[in-house]
N, C-alpha and C positions, 0 to 999 in steps of 0.2 A: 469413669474409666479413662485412663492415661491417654494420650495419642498422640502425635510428632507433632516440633513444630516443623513450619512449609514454608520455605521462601518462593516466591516465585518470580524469576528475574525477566522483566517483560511485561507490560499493562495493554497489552492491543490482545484479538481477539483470543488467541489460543491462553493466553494468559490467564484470562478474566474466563473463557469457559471449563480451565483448569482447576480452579478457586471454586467454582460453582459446585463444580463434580466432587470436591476433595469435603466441600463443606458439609454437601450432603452425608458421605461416610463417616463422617466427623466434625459433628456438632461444636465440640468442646476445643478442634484445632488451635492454636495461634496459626493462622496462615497470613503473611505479611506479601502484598504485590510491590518490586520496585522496580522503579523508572526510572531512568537520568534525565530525564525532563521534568519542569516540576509540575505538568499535564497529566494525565493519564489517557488511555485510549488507544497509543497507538497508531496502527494500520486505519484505523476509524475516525479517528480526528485529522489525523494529516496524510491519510496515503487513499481514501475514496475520494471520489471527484466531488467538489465543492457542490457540485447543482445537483449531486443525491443524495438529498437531506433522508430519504425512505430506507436507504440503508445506512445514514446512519443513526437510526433510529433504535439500532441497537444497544446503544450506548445507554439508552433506560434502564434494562432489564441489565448491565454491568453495575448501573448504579447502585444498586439494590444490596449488589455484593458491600458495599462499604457502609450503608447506610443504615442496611436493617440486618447483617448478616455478619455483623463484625470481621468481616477481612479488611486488616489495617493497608490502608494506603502508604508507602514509603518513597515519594517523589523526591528529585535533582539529587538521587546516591546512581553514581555508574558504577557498577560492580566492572572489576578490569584496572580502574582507575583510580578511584577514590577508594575502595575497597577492592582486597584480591580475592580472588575465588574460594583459598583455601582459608582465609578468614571468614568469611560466610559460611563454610560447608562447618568451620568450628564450630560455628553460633545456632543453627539449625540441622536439628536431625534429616530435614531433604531440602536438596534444592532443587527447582526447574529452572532449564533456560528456553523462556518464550519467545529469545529475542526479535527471531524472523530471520529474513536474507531479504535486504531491500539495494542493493548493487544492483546497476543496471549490466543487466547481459549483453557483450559487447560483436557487433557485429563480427569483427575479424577480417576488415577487408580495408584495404589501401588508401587513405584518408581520410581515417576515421578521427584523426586527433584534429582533421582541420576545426579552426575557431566556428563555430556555429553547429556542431552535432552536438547532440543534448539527448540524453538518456530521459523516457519516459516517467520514468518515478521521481526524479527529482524536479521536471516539468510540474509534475503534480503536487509535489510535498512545496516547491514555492507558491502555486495556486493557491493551497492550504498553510498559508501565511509557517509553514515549519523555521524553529529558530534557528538549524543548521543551513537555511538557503537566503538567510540574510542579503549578504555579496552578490548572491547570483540574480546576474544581471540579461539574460537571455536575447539576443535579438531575430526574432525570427524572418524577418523581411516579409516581400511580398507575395514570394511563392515557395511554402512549405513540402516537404516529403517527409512524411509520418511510415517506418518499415514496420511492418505487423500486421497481424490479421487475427486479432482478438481482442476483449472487452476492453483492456487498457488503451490500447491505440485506437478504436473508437470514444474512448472517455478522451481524450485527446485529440483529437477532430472536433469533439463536437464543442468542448472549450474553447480552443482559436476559431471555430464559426459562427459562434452567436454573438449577439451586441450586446452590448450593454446591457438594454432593457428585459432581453433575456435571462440574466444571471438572479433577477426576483424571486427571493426568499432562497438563497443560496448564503454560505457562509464564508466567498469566494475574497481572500485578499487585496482590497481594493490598491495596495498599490502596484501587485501586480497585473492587475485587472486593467491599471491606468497605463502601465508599460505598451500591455497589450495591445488597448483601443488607441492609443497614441501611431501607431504602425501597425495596422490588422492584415493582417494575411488578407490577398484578394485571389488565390488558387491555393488549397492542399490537393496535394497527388496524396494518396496512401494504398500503400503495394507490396503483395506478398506474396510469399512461395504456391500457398494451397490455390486449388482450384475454387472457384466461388461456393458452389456446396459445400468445401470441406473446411472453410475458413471456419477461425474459432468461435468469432463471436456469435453472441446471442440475437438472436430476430426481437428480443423487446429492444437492443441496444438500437439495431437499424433501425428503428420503427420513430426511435426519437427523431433521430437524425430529419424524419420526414416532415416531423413539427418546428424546422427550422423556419426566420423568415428570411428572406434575400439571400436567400442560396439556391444555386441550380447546381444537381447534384449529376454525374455522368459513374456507370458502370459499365467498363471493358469486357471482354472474354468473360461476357455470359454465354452461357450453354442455348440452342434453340429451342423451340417450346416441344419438340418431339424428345427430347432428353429426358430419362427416367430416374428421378432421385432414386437415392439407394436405401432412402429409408424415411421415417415422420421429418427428423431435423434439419435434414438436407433439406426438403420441401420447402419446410417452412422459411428458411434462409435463401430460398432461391425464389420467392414470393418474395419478403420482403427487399429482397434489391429490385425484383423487375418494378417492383412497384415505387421506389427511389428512381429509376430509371426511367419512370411513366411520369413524374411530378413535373407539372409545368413552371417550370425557372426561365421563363421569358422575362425580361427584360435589362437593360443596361444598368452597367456597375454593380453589379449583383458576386456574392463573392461567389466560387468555383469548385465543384469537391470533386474528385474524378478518381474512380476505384479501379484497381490493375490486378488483376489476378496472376497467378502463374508463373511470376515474376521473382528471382533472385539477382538481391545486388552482389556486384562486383568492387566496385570500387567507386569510392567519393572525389568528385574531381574540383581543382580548384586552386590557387597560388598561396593567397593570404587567408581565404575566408573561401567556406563551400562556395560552388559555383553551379553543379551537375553533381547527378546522380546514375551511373551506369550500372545498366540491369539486364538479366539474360534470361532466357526461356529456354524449353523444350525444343529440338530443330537447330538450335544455335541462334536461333531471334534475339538480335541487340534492341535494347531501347535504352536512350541519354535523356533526364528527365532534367530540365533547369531546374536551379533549388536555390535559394539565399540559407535555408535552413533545413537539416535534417533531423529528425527525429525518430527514436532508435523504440520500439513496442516491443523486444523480442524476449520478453521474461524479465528475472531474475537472478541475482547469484550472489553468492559470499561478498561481502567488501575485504578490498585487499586487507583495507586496516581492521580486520574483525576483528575484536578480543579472546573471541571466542571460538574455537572449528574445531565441530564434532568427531571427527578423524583422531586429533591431536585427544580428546579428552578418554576417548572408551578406553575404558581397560580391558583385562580380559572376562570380567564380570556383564560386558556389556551384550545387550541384546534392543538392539535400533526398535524390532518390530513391537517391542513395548515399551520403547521409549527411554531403557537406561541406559547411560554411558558407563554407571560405576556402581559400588553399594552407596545407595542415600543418596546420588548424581543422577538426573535425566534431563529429557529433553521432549518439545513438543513443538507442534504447528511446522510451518515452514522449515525452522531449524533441525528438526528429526526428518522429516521427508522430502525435501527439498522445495522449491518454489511454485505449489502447485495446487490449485484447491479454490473453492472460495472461503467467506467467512461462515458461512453453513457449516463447511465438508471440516472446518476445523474444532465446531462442538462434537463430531463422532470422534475425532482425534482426540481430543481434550478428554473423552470420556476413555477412551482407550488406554490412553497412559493414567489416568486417575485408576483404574482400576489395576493395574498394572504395580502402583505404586500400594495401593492399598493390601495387595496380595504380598507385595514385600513386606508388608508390616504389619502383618498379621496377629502374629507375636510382640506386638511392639505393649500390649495393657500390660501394666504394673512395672514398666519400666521410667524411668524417669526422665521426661524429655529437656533437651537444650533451651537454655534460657530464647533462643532467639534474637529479637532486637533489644532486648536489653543487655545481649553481652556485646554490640556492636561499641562501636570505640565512642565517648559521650561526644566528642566533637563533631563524629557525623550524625550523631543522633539528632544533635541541634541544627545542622543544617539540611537537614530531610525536612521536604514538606510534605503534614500529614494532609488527609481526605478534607480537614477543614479549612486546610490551607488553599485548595484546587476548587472548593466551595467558593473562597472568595473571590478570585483569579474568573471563576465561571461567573459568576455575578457582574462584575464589572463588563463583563465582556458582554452578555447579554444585555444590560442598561444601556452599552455605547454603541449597541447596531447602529450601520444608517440607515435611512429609510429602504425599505426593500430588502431590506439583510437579515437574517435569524441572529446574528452573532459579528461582533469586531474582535476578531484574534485579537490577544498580544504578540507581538512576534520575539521582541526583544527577550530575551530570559531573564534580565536584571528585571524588566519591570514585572513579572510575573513574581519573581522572589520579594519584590517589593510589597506587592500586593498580599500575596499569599504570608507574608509575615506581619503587616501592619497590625 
């Protein structure tokens, strides 16, 4: 029985749970994943925190998708760039864009462009040896403010406070790593709108925090112990700070974490380089936090320079809540619903628009489908690297751990094309 070919533009999680779901309805598909990296992974290789190898342990069961389930790998093609959209939409009867939204969400408050504020995701994608954060050269000084009050700006705390000896069996960029321990933060502040219970993150996140060594940790505007959560989560989130706030961090030169609830910044102060951070409360409570460096937790958003924005592509065929922009055109993960989810909540999405898609094409047996990558122009053909090129690239990298490391990224992209082609 006939069935479409799939492109699916994006290899991180929505992508790769999109391919899974479409495979299933269709055994017999060409479905092709491409990347502009000649990596695949995504959100999973360069945007979770280096020291949670447990999440990315999902990246097994993607493997599977290439290896035993023939969905072809199509790495370093940027669609937008190398190829245009409506060149692809020629060559395959559907596309997806998985791309995501990894733009850091910008505070919007009066010195934000001083030298030294630095957006969360890209904090982490240099952690994660990413080959777009080459340049970036960060300096955080000695007393950090981390704004946010959710799992990313805790993945971010707890990066700038552990040592070195900490980061074992982590896949964590040793030369940023060395940036790092060369000038380590010896106080983060990290401070947010919500009140303690209502903060986002998770109680396993805080819970790590408590297996740090040589940190003594302080939390603010906690609630008294006669205050009644409003529910399991809040509890448990309001446990695990008292219980941050109970750990003995007695002794000298010990680094500083200090948790500020309730708090909205106002403005970033400073001449040449951050200097303070000015934040307001409920009542009209000022507080001026010294800073050498800021650090921005507050989500996600479009990058300016997107190729891609959903807005611009729906026609009048479109319907967001399954995922289509057009006929044969959709979208998933982050990029359809904006920046919000984890990598779990994007396999129900990924199934959602699989089904979605399958219901378009209902009608599609006895029809004859688009060649796919073989109608792509031969020049890019030849500079895509396939699944066995990302094979060898993973091989290398795995042989040249150092001691205590699961993996030594490549960072550079030539040398990955180098490898990936030898």
């Amino acid at each position: 029985m006939n069935s479409p070919s799939v492109a699916i533009v994006g290899s991180g999680p929505s992508g790769c749970y999109l391919a899974q779901a479409l495979r299933k309805h269709w055994p017999e598909a060409q479905i092709g994943v491409i990347e502009r990296l000649p990596a695949p992974f995504g959100l999973v290789r360069y945007g979770v925190a280096p020291d949670h190898q447990g999440t990315k342990a999902v990246i097994r069961q993607f493997e599977r998708l290439f290896e035993r389930e023939n969905v072809q790998f199509i790495g370093n093609l940027e669609v937008g760039r190398q190829l245009s959209l409506e060149q692809l939409r020629a060559a395959y009867d559907v596309v997806v864009l998985a791309t995501g939204l990894y733009g850091d969400r910008r505070l919007g408050i009066p010195g934000e462009e001083l030298p030294g504020v630095y957006g969360s995701g890209r904090v982490t994608r240099l952690f994660n040896a990413h080959p777009d954060e080459q340049t970036f050269a960060p300096r955080f000084g000695k007393r950090v403010t981390i704004v946010g009050n959710g799992n990313v700006a805790i993945d971010v705390l707890r990066l700038l406070a552990k040592s070195a000896e900490e980061f074992h069996g982590s896949d964590i960029a040793e030369q940023a790593l060395a940036g790092l321990l060369a000038e380590p933060p010896q106080r983060i502040d990290i401070v947010g709108r919500s009140a303690p219970g209502q903060a986002r993150f998770d109680p396993v996140m805080l819970r790590e925090l408590g297996k740090l060594d040589g940190v003594r940790i302080q939390v603010r505007d906690l609630p008294g112990v006669d205050y009644q959560p409003a529910d399991a989560a809040e509890a448990a989130r309001l446990d695990e700070l008292r219980s941050l706030a109970a750990r003995d961090g007695a002794g000298e030169g010990q680094r500083e974490v200090v948790f500020h609830f309730g708090w909205t910044p106002v403005a970033i102060d400073g001449e040449q380089q951050v200097e303070a951070i000015r934040l307001v409360a409920d009542g009209g409570r000022e507080l001026r936090l010294a800073a050498d460096s800021v650090i921005t937790a507050i989500g996600f958003e479009e990058q300016s320079s997107a190729r891609f924005r959903r807005e611009a592509l729906a026609s009048e065929a479109a319907d967001l809540d399954k995922g289509r922009l057009d006929h044969g055109l959709y979208c998933v993960g982050w990029f359809r619903r904006g920046p919000r989810g984890t990598i779990p909540e994007n396999r129900q999405d990924a199934r959602l628009v699989a089904e979605s898609i399958v219901a378009d094409f209902a009608g599609f047996a006895g029809q004859a489908s688009r060649p796919g990558f073989q109608a792509l122009p031969s020049t890019l053909q030849q500079d895509c690297v396939p699944y066995t090129g990302w094979q060898r690239i993973d091989a290398v990298e795995l042989r040249d751990a150092m001691p205590g490391r699961v993996r030594r990224k490549i960072v550079e992209r030539d040398g990955m094309l180098a490898i990936a082609r030898a």
